[in-house]
C-alpha positions as CSV (number, residue, x, y, z in Angstrom):
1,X,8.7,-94.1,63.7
2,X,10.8,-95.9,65.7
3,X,14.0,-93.2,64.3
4,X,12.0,-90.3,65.2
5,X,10.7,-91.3,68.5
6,X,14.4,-92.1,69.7
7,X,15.6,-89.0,68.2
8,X,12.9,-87.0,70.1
9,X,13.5,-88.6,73.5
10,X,17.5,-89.6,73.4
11,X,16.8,-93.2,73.2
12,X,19.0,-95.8,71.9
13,X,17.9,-96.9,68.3
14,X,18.4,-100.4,67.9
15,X,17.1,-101.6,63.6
16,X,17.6,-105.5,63.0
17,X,17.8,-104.7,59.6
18,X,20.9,-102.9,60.0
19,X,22.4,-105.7,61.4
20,X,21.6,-108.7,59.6
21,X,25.6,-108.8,58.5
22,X,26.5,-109.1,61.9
23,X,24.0,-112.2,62.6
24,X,25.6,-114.1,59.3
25,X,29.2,-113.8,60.6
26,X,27.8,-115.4,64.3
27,X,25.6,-117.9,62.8
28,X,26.2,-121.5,62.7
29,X,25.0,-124.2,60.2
30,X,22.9,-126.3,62.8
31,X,21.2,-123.2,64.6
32,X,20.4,-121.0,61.9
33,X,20.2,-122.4,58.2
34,X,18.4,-119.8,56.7
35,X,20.8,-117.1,58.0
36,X,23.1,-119.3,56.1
37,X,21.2,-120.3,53.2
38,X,23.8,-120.2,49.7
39,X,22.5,-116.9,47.8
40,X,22.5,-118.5,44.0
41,X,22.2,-114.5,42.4
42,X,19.2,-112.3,41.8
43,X,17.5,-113.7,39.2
44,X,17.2,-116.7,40.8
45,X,16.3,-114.7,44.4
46,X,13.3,-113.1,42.5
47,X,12.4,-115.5,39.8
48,X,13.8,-119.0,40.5
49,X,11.3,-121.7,39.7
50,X,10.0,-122.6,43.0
51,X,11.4,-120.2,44.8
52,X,10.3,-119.8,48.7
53,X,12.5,-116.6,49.1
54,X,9.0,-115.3,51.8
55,X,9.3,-118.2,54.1
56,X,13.1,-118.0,53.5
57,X,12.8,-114.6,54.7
58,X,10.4,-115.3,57.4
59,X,12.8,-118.3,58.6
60,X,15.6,-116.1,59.1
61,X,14.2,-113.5,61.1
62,X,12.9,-116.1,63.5
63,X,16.6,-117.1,63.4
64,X,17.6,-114.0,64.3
65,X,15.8,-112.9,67.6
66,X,18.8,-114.4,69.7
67,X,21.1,-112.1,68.4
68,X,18.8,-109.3,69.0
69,X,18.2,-110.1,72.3
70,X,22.0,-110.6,72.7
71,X,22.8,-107.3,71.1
72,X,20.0,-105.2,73.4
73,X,21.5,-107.0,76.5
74,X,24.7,-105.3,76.0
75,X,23.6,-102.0,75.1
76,X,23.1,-101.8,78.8
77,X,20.1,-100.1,80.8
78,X,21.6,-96.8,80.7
79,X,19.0,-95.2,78.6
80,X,15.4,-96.7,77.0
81,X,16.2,-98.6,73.9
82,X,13.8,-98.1,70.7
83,X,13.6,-101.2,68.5
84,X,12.4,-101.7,65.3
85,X,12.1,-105.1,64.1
86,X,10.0,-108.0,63.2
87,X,9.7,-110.4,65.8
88,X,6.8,-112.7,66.2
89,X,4.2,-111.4,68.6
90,X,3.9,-114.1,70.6
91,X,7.1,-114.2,71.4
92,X,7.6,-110.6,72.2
93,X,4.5,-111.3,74.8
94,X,6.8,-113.7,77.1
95,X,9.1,-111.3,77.1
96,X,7.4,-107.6,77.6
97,X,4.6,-105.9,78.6
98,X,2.1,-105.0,76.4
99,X,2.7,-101.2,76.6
100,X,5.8,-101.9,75.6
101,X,5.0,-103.2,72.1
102,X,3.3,-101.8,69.4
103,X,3.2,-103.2,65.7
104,X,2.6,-100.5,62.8
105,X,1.2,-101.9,59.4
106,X,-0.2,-99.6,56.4
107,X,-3.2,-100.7,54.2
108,X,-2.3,-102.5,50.8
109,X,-2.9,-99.6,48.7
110,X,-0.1,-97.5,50.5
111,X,2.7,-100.6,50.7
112,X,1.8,-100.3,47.2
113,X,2.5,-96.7,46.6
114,X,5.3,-96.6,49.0
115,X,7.5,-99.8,49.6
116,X,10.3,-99.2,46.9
117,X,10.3,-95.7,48.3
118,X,11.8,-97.0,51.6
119,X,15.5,-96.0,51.9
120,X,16.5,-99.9,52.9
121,X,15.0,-101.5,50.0
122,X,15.2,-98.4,47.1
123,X,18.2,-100.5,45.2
124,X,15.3,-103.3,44.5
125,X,14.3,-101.0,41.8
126,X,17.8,-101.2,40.2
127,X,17.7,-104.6,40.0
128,X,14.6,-105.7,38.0
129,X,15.3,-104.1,35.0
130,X,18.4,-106.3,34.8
131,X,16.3,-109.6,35.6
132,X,14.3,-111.4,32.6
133,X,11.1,-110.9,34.1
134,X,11.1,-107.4,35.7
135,X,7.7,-106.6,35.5
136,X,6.6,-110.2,37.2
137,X,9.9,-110.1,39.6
138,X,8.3,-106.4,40.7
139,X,4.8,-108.0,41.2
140,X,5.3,-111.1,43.1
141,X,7.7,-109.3,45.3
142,X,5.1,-106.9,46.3
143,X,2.6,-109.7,46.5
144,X,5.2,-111.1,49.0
145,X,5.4,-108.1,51.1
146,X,1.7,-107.4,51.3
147,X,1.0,-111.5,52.3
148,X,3.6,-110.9,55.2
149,X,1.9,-108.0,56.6
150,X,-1.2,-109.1,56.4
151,X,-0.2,-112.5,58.1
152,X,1.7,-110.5,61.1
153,X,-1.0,-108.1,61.1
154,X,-3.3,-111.6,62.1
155,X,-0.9,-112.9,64.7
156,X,-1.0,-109.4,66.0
157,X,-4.4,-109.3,66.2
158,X,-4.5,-113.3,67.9
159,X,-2.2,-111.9,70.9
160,X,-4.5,-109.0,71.4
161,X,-0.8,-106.6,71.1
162,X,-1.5,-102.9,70.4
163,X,-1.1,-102.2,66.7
164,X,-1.7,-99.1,64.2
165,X,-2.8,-99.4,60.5
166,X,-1.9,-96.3,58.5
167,X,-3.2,-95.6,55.4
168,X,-2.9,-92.4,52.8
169,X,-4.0,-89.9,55.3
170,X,-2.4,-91.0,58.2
171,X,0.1,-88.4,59.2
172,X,3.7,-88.5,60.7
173,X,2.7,-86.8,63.9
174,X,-0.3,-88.3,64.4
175,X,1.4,-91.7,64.2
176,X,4.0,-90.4,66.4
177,X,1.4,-89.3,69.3
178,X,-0.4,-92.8,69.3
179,X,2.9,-94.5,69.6
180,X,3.9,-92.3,72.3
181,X,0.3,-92.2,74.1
182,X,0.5,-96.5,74.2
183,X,4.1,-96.1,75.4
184,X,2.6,-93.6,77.7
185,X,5.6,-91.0,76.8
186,X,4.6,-87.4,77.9
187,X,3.7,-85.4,74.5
């Protein structure tokens, strides 16, 4: 959504996911550990015994909202800037307006459908064939990524920020206009 909207109105597109290189190479033990963290390989990342790759995940995006805010700051105010990231909701409170922040979710059955279909995370499905669990590597990973939504979907709902929950008849454009409508874009 966040692609299409900035394509539509010539804003800048900012993804944190498609920087989370960038906020290794400026990380620093003491500040950001998780960022950090030694990668053993991915059998270990999927399987290990004991493994708290979610809050591992979780950790470093909290890690990482200083160099997003860095990284917006110098893209300058020369045009609206689109973001599309995970940071907390109550943080993004005490720093924007409310009609400036939306979070988008989709009901269990469609991350289910849909997840390994995203273009970032597609490779994932190359991977677990090689692992000696795939079938159990595939499920708790998805059990991972549903418990994460559903637990920023609460802290959404807790700060009272706008969100939208799509589900198998949702459509593009009709996403699009609610997005637009809360930022209170002209159709």
């Amino acid at each position: 959504m966040a692609g299409l909207i900035s394509t539509k109105r010539g804003m800048n597109y900012y993804s944190s996911d498609d920087h989370a290189f960038e906020y290794k190479q400026l990380a620093n033990p003491q500040d950001h550990p998780a960022i950090l963290r030694y990668f053993v390989n991915w059998e270990w990342y999927f399987l290990g015994q004991g493994n708290d790759r979610n809050q591992w995940l979780v950790s470093a995006a909290e890690e990482s909202v200083e160099f997003i805010l860095l990284e917006l700051l110098q893209m300058g105010k020369s045009k609206p800037i689109i973001i599309d990231t995970d940071i907390a909701p109550e943080f993004l409170r005490g720093i924007a307006d409310d009609n400036r922040i939306v979070y988008l979710y989709a009901e269990d059955e469609l991350i289910h459908r849909d997840y390994f279909n995203r273009d970032h995370v597609r490779g994932m499905l190359d991977l677990f064939p090689a692992l000696s669990d795939p079938e159990r590597a595939k499920r708790e990973t998805m059990d991972g990524i549903i418990a994460n939504s559903r637990k920023s979907l609460q802290q959404a709902r807790q700060q009272h920020v706008q969100y939208y929950i799509r589900n198998a008849q949702t459509t593009t454009e009709e996403m699009l206009a609610r997005i637009e409508t809360h930022f209170g874009l002209e159709q």
